[in-house]
N, C-alpha and C positions, 0 to 999 in steps of 0.2 A: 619478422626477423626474430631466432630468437634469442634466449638471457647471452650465449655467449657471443655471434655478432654482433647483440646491441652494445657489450661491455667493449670490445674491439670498435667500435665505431667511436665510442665516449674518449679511449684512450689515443685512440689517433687526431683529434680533435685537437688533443693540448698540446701532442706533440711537436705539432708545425707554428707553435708559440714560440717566440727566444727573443731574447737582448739584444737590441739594439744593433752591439757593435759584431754580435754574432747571428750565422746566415743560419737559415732554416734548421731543424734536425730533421733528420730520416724518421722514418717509423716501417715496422712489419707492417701492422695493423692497416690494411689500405682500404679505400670508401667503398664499397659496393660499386658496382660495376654502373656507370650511366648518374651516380649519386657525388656530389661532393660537399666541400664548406668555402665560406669566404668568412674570414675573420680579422675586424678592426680591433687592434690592441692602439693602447696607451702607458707607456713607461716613463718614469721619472725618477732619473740615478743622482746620486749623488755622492763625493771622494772628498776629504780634507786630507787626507794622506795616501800613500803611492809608494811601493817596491821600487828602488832601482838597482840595475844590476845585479851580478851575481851575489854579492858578498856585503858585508858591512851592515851597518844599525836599520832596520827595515821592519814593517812600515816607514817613513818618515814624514814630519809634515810638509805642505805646500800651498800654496795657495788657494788652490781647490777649484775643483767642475763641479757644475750644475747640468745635466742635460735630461730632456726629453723629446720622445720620440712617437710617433705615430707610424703604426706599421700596417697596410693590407695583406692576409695572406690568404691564398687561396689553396683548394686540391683536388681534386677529379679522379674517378678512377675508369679509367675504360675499359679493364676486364678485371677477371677474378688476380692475374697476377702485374698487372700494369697501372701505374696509377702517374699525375703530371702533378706537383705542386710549381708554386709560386709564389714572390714576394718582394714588397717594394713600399717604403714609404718617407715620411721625412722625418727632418729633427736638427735641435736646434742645442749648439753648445755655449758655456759663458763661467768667465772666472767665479767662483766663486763667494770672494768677497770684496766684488768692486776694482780699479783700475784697470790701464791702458792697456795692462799687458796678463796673463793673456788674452787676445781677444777674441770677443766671439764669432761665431758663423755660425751657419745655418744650408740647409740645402738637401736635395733627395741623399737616402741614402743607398746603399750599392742596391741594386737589383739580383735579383735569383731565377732561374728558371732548371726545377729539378725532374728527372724522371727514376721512378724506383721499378723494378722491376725484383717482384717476389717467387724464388722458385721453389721454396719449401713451404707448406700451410699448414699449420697444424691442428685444425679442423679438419686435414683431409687425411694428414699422416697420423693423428695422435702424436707426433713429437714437437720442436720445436717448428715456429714458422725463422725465414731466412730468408735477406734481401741483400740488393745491392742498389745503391745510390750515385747516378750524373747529378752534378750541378754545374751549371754556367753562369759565373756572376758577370755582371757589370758596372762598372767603375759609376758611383752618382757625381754629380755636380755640386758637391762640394769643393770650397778653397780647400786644398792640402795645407797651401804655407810657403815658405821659402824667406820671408823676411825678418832678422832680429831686433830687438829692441827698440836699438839706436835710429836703424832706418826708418821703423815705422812712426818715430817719434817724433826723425827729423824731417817726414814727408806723412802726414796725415792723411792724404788719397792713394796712399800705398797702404795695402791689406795682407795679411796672409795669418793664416789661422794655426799653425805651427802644432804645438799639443793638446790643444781645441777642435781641432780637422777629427770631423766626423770616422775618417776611416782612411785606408789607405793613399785612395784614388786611383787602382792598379783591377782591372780586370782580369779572370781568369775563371780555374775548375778548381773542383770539386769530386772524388771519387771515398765513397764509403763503404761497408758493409754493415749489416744489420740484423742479429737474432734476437727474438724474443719468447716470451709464453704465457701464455694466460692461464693461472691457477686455480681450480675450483669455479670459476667466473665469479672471483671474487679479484682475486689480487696478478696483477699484470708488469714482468719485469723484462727489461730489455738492456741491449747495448750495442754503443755504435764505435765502431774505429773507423776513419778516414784520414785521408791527406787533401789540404788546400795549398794550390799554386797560382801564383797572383804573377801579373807580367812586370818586367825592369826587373830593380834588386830588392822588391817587396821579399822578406824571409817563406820561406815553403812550412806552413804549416802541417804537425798531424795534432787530432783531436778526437776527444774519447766525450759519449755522452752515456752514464749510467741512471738508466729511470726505473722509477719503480709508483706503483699507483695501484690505489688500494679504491673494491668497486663497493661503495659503503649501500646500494642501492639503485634503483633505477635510474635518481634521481641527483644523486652525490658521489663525485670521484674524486678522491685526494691524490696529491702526487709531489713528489719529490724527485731531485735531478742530482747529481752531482757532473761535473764539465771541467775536462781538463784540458786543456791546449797548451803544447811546447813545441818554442821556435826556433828552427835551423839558423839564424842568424847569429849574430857574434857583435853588435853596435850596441852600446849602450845609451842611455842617458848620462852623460855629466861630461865631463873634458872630454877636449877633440882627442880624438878622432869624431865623436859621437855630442849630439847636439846638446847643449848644456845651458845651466843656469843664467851665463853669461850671453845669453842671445849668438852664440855661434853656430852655425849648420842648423836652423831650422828646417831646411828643405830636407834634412836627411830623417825628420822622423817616421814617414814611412817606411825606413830602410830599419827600424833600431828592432829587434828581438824584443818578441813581449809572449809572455808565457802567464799563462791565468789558472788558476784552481780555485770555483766557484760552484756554490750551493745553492738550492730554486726549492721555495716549497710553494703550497699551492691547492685549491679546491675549483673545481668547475661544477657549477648547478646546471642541469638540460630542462630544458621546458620545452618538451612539444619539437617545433624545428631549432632554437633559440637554446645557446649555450652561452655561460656568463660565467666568466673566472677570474680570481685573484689570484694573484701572486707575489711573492716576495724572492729577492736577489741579495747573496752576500760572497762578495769577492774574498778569498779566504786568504791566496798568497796567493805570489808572483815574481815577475821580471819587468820592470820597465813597465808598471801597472799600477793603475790607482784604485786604489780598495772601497770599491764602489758599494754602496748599500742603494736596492731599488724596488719600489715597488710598481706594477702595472694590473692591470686591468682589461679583459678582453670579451668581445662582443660575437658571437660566431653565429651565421645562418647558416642551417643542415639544408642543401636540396637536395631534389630528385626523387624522395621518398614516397 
């Protein structure tokens, strides 16, 4: 293989990494043909204050999440322009300084199954490479929610996990595009737009992931993200209509608009088949979003080679 598929292989690697509460990213950069990764990450976020709504004093504080997450992901490529990813793992939420409310859960979270198909290369044109991106999620087995305060107060074998609920609970797609290019075989930048639609009145996401990843050697790739998602939806957090402080409409917080602008930096070491990365996470602004600060950690085996 040489310097510049080995630098595309390293850069596709981190790609298929991401947060928790967010499904796979695309990448140009696909495995070699018969070649893929499967990679165990570990994330640990954590919020004392949260956006709501459009308008008014934001950040502001709250009682605060704790969560982390264990994720598998996998990728495979079966030609030079076809590649399958995948991804699924658990995690577990919890107030974060103690009491009833809110309360925790835990449970898989949503699953993925993506296919990209690359029809521009730019080892074969000299210009940019360019993709397009399926994904198929499905809904995990996590509690959503639906109960407020009072109720879960007044009956303690009643559960519902309210602004704790791992994710939506709504299954759906995915459809993105993807260009990027590799510079010198040193420095590798890309960018994704899509749209996510989740089933019920989950809000229809679109979202933008801009990377950029610098190849310091055979041995060292650094990278940085920025990640924007804005949502079609119109429910906020606080008085009804929209679930609020007061234990009203928990069941409607998969319905509330949440809109995120988040930063990712990051290095992966390669050893041989064996890739090992850190990363850090800071939620910058938003809608109906808690300003998460995360670090994770990821483990990846290369095969096929």
């Amino acid at each position: 293989m040489n310097k510049a598929r080995t630098a595309i292989a390293f850069v596709a690697a981190f790609c298929f990494v991401s947060m928790p509460s967010v499904l796979a990213d695309g990448s140009v950069w696909l495995p070699t043909p018969g070649t893929g990764t499967m990679t165990v990450s570990y994330v640990s976020q954590s919020a004392d204050k949260m956006w709501v709504g459009k308008n008014g004093p934001n950040p502001i504080p709250f009682r605060g999440l704790d969560q982390s997450t264990i994720t598998v992901n996998g990728s495979y490529g079966f030609s030079d322009a076809v590649s399958m990813d995948l991804s699924i793992g658990r995690s577990e939420v919890s107030p974060k300084n103690g009491g009833p409310i809110p309360l925790s859960t835990d449970g898989l979270t949503d699953a993925e199954l993506g296919v990209t198909w690359r029809f521009l290369d730019e080892v074969v044109t000299g210009g940019v490479s360019a993709a397009v991106r399926f994904g198929a999620i499905l809904a995990g087995n996590y509690d959503v929610g639906g109960f407020g305060p009072a109720e879960v107060m007044g009956d303690p074998n009643r559960v519902g996990a309210g602004p704790t609920a791992i994710g939506d609970g709504a299954s759906g797609i995915e459809l993105s595009g993807i260009v990027g290019k590799i510079f010198n075989n040193r420095i590798a930048i890309s960018a994704e737009l899509g749209l996510r639609n989740r089933s019920g009145n989950v809000p229809r996401e679109t979202f933008m992931n801009l990377d950029a990843h610098l190849i310091t050697g055979e041995r060292l790739v650094l990278s940085a993200q920025y990640h924007i998602q804005a949502s079609s939806g119109d429910i906020d957090i606080g008085p009804p209509p929209g679930p609020g402080a007061h234990g009203m409409h928990w069941d409607q917080f998969p319905f509330v608009a949440e809109d995120i602008n988040r930063v990712s930096l990051g290095g992966t070491v390669v050893l041989d088949s064996i890739d090992i990365g850190l990363h850090w996470f800071k939620v910058l602004d938003g809608r109906n979003t808690a300003e998460f600060d995360a670090f994770g950690g990821t483990l990846t085996y290369n095969f096929g080679h």
